[in-house]
C-alpha positions in Angstrom: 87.3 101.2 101.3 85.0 98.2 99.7 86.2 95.2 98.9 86.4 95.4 95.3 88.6 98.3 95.4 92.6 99.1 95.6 93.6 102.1 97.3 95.6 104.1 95.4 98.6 105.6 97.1 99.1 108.6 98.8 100.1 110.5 101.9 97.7 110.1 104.9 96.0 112.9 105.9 96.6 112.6 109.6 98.9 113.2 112.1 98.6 111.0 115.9 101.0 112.1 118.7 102.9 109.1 120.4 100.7 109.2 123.1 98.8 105.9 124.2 94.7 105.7 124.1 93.6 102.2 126.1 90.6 101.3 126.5 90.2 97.2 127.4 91.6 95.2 124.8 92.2 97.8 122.0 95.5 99.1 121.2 95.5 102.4 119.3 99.4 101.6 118.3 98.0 98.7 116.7 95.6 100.1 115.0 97.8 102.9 114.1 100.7 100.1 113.2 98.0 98.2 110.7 97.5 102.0 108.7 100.8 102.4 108.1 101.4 98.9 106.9 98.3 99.6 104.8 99.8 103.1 103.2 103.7 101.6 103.1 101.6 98.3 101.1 100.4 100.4 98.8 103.7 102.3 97.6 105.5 99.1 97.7 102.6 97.7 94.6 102.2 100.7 93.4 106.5 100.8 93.6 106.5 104.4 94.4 108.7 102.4 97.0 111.2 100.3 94.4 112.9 96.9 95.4 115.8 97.4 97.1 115.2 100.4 99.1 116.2 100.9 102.7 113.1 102.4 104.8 114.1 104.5 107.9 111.9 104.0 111.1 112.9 108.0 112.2 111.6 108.8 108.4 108.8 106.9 108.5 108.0 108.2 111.7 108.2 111.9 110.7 106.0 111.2 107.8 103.5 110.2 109.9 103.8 111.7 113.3 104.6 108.8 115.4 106.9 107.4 117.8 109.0 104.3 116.7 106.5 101.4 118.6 104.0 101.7 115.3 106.3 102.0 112.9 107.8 98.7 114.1 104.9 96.9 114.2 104.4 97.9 110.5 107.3 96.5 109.7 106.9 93.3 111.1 103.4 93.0 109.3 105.2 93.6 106.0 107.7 91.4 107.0 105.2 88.6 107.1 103.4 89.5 103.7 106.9 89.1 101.8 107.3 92.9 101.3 110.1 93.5 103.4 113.4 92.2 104.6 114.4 92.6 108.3 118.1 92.5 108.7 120.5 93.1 111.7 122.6 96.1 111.7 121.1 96.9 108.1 117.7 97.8 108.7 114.8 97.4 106.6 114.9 97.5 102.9 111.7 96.3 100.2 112.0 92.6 99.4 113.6 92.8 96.0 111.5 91.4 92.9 113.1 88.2 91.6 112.4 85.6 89.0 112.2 82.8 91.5 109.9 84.7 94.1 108.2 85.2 91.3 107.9 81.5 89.8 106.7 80.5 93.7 103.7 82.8 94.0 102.5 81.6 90.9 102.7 78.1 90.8 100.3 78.4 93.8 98.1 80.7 92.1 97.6 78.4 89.6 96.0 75.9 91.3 94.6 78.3 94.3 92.8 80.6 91.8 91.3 77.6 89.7 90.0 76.2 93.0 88.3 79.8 93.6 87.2 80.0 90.2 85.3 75.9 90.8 83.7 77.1 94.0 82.6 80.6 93.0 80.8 78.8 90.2 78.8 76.2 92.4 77.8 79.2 94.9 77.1 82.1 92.5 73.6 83.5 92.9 71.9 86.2 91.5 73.7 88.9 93.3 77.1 87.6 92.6 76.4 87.0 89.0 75.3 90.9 88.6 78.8 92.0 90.7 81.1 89.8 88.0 79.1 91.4 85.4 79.5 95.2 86.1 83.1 94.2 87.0 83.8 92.9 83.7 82.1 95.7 82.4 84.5 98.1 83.9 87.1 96.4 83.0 86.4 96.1 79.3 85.8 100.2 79.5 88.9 100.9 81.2 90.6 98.8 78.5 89.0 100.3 75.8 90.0 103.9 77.3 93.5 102.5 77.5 93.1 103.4 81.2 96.1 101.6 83.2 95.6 102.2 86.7 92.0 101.6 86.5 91.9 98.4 84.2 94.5 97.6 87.2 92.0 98.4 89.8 89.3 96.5 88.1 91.1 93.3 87.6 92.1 93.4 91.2 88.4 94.1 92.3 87.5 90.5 89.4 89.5 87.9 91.3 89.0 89.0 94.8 85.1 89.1 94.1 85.9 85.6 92.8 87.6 84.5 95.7 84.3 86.2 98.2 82.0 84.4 96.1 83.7 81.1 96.3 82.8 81.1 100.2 85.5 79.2 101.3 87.1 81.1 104.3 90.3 79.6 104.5 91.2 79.8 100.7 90.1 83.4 101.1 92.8 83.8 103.8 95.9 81.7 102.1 95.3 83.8 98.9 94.9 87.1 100.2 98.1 86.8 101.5 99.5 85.1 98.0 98.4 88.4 96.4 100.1 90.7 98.5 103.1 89.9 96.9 102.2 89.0 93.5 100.2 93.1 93.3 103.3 94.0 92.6 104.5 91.8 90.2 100.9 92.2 88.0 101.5 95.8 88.6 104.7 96.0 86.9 103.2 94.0 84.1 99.8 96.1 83.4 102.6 99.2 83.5 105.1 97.6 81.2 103.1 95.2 78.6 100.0 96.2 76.6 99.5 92.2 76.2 99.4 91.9 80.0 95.9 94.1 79.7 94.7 92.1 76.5 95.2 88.6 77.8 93.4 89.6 81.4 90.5 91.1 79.8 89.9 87.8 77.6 91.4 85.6 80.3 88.7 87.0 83.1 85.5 86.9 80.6 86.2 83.2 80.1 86.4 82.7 84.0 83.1 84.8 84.0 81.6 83.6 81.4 81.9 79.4 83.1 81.8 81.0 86.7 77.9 82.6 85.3 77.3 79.2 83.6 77.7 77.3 87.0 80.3 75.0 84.9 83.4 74.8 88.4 85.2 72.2 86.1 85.6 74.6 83.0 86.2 77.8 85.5 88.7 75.4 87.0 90.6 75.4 83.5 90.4 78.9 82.6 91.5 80.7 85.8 94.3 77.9 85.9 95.1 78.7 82.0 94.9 82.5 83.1 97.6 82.6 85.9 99.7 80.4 83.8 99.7 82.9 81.4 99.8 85.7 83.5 103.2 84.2 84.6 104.4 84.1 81.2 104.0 87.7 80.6 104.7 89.3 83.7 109.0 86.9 83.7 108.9 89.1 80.6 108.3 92.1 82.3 110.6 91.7 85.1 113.5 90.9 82.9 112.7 93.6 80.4 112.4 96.2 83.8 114.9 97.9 85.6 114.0 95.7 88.7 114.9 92.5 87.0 118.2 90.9 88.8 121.5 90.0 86.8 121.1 86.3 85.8 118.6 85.9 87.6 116.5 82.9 85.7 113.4 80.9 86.8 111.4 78.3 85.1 110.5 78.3 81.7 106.9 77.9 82.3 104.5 76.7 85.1 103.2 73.0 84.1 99.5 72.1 84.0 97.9 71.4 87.5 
């Protein structure tokens, strides 16, 4: 799968016996463990798996042929992107979608994203520039073919180009796990809110449009302005959805960074 894409979810298409292949340091459980997380990531954004929902290890294991030691592993790897909750004597269940989880991803998106945004403008070069164009291209098509799942792709595929061509490693690591959870949450919105789709389009060609001019201070604004935004519509969402919790209230909006 490239970089700029999102898989869209499905069953695998495999089957591996519980059997153990060594051979020096590599583990297949643990490579096996890191599909499933993948596949059980993907239902949870795409929330064919909804909020809530207890996950059985002897189900999952059934559906995809393997002893218990993976299907732990998998667990604990959603566990640490947010997308689970690990409980004793209850099992595991999908990390329900709240206003406050919500308000905490995105006040570090704010200013993470801007950052990105800066630094993808001072490093852009020629072949960057022509990747955020066709981008934006696709995504202005899949809008105007009122095209959900792929608009959805597409904006995904924007800001993590965004984030590769800012260079910086370790803000390339501490958001790709801030978007794990927040998929989701944008998810819900592109599903839910036909202004979710308007406002990215026009939010992302003004990030493109400073990021291709070289000008990190105004890209700094705009993908800042964007996500506050963003959080605006998608607290909507959730409390318009049937995943938004009883009283459950957050803050108004996110203050300027």
């Amino acid at each position: 799968m490239s970089s700029d894409s999102v898989a869209v979810p499905g069953t695998p298409a495999w089957g591996v016996g519980p059997g153990l292949l060594r051979g020096g340091d590599f583990a297949l459980p643990s490579v096996i463990a890191t599909e499933i997380a993948r596949v059980l990531s993907d239902r949870i954004v795409f929330l064919e798996l909804a909020p809530g929902t207890r996950i059985l290890e002897e189900e999952v294991g059934a559906s995809f042929g393997v002893s218990r030691s993976p299907i732990r592993e998998a667990f604990r790897m959603l566990e640490g992107d947010g997308l689970v909750i690990r409980a004793a004597r209850r099992g595991v269940s999908i990390t329900p979608m709240s206003r406050r989880d919500l308000d905490e991803v995105y006040a570090c998106r704010v200013g993470l994203e801007g950052l990105a945004a800066a630094e993808a403008a001072r490093r852009i070069d020629d072949e960057g520039r022509a990747l955020v164009e066709r981008l934006l291209a696709g995504l202005q098509a899949a809008f105007t073919a009122d095209d959900v799942p792929t608009f959805f792709q597409h904006n995904v595929a924007f800001t993590r180009a965004i984030h590769a061509l800012s260079q910086n490693q370790t803000l390339i690591r501490i958001v790709a796990g801030i978007e794990k959870q927040a998929l989701r949450y944008r998810y819900l919105a592109h599903l839910q809110s036909r202004e979710m789709l308007a406002m990215t389009l026009e939010g992302h060609g003004g990030v493109a449009e400073a990021v291709l001019a070289g000008k990190a201070d105004l890209a700094r604004r705009r993908a800042s302005q964007l996500m506050r935004r963003s959080h605006g519509v998608i607290a909507r969402a959730l409390a318009e959805s049937a995943y938004g919790l009883p009283g459950d209230t957050g803050t108004a909006e996110l203050e300027d960074s």
